[in-house]
C-alpha positions in Angstrom: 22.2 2.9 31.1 23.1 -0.4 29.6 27.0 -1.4 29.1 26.2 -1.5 25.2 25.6 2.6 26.1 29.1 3.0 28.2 31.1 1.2 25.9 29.9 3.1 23.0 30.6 6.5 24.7 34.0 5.0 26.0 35.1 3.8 22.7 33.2 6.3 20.0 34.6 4.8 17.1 33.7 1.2 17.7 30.3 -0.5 17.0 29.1 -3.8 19.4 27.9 -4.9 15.8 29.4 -4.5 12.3 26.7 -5.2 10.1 27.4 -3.8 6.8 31.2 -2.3 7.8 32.1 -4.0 4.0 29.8 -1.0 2.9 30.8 1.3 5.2 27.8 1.3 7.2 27.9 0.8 11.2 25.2 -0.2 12.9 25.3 0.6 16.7 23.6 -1.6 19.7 20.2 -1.1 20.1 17.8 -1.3 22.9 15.7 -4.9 22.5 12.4 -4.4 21.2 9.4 -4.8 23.3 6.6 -7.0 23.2 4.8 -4.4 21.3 7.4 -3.5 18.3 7.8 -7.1 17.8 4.2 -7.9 17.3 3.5 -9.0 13.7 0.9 -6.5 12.9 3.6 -3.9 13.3 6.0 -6.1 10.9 2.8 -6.8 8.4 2.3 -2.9 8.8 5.6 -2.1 7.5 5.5 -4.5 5.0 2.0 -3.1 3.3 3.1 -0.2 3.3 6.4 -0.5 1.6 4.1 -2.6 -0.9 1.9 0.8 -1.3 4.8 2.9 -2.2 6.6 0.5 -4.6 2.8 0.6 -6.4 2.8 4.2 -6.5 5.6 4.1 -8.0 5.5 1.5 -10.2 2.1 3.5 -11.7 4.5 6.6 -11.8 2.2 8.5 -9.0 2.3 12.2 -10.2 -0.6 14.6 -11.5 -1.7 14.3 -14.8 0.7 14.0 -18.4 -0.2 12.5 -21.1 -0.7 8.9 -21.5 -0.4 6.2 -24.0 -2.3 3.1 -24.1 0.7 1.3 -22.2 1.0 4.1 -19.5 -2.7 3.7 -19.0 -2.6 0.2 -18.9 -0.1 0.7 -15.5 -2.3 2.9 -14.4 -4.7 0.6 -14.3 -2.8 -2.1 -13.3 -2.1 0.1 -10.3 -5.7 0.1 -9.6 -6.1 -3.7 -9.9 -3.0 -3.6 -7.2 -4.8 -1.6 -4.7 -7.8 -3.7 -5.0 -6.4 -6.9 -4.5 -4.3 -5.5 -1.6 -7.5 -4.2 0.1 -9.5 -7.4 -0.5 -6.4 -9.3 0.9 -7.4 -6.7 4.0 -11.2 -7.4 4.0 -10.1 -11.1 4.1 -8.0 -10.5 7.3 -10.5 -8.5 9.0 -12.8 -11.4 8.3 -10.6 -14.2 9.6 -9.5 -12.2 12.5 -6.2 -12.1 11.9 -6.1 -8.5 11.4 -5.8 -5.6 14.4 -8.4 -3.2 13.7 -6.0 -0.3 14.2 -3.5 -1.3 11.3 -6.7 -2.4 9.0 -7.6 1.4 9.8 -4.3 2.6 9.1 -3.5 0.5 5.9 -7.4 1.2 4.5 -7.0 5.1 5.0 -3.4 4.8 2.8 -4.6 2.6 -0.2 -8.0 4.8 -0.5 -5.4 7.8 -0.2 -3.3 5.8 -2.9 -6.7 4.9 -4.9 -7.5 8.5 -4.6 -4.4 10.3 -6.1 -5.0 7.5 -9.2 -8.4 8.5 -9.4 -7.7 12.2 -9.6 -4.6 11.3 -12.1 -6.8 9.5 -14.7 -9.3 12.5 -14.4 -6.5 14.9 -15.4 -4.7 13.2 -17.7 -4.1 13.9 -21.4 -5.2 10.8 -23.0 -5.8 9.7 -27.6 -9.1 10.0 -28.4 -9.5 6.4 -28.6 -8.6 5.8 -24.9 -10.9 8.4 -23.7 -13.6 6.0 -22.7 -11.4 3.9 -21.1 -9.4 6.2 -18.8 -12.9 7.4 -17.7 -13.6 3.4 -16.9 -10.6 3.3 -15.1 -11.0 6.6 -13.3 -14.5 5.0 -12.4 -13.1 2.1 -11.0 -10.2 4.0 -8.7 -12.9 6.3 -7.5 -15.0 2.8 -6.2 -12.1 1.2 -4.8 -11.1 4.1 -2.9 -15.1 4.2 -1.5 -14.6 0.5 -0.5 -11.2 0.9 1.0 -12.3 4.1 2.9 -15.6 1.9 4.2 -12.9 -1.3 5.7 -11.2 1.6 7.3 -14.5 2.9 9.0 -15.1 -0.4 10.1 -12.2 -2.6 10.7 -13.4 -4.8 13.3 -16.6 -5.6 11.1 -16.1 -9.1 10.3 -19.5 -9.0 8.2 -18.9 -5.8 5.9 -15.5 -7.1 5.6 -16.3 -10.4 4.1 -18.5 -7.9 1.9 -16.1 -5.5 1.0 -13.9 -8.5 0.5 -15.9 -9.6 -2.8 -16.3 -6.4 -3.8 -12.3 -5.5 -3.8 -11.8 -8.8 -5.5 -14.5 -7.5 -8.5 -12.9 -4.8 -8.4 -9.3 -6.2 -9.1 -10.8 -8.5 -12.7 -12.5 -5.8 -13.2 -9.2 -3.5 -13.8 -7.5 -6.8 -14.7 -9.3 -7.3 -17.9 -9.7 -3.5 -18.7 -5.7 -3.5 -18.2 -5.8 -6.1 -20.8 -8.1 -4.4 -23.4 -5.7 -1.6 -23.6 
């Protein structure tokens, strides 16, 4: 046990830190980190996937409802997000400077994400004259989740990445301008 440990248990009510006392928060000693939790694919882990839930919910992840042109429009915008966060991805997995376990890990969440959109523009109530286009954009979701689910399957392959890469990216204008049209 570490004198951090007996001091705490000694002297309950007193932190080695006070980070955030102002806010009446106490933050205790912690064991360091090893070589493994301070490796920068677990930091860039952590911060992809806070990016994946601040685009869910920035597209108002749910099932369904009814949507007006602007709702669509950052629905599809959510789409163009995903996209360019996977070709990002593709683009690491080509330069190497991606682990293949958290390209696996980060691909299976954005298809995930770029599935739920998919099957939320499918269900969704939309005018008449948006019809077309929520089908365009439920299209679209339904591709990137393919491409995101293939860099997953493959995250060391350097070739399919740089493929998968370009595609993402199309993928991305391609929501971009329909985003745009609406």
């Amino acid at each position: 046990m570490r004198k951090a440990d007996d001091e705490v248990k000694d002297h309950p009510g007193q932190d080695d830190h006070d980070v955030g006392r102002e806010h009446g928060a106490h933050v205790r000693n912690v064991a360091p980190a090893t070589d493994d939790e301070r490796s920068p694919g677990r930091a860039l882990a952590a911060l992809c996937a806070g990016l994946s839930v601040v685009v869910c919910l920035a597209a108002g992840c749910g099932g369904g409802g009814t949507l007006d042109p602007e709702a669509l429009a950052k629905e599809v915008e959510a789409v163009e997000s995903l996209a360019a966060e996977g070709a990002l991805l593709a683009d690491g997995v080509t330069r190497a400077r991606t682990a293949p376990p958290f390209t696996r890990t980060h691909a299976e969440e954005l298809a995930q994400t770029a599935t739920e959109e998919t099957k939320k523009l499918e269900s969704a109530q939309v005018p008449s004259g948006l019809q077309a286009k929520a089908r365009e954009a439920a299209v679209l979701s339904a591709r990137v989740g393919r491409l995101l689910t293939t860099l997953g399957e493959a995250p060391d392959d350097r070739v399919t990445a740089q493929d998968l890469e370009k595609r993402l990216s199309a993928a991305a204008e391609a929501a971009k301008k329909l985003a745009a049209s609406l």
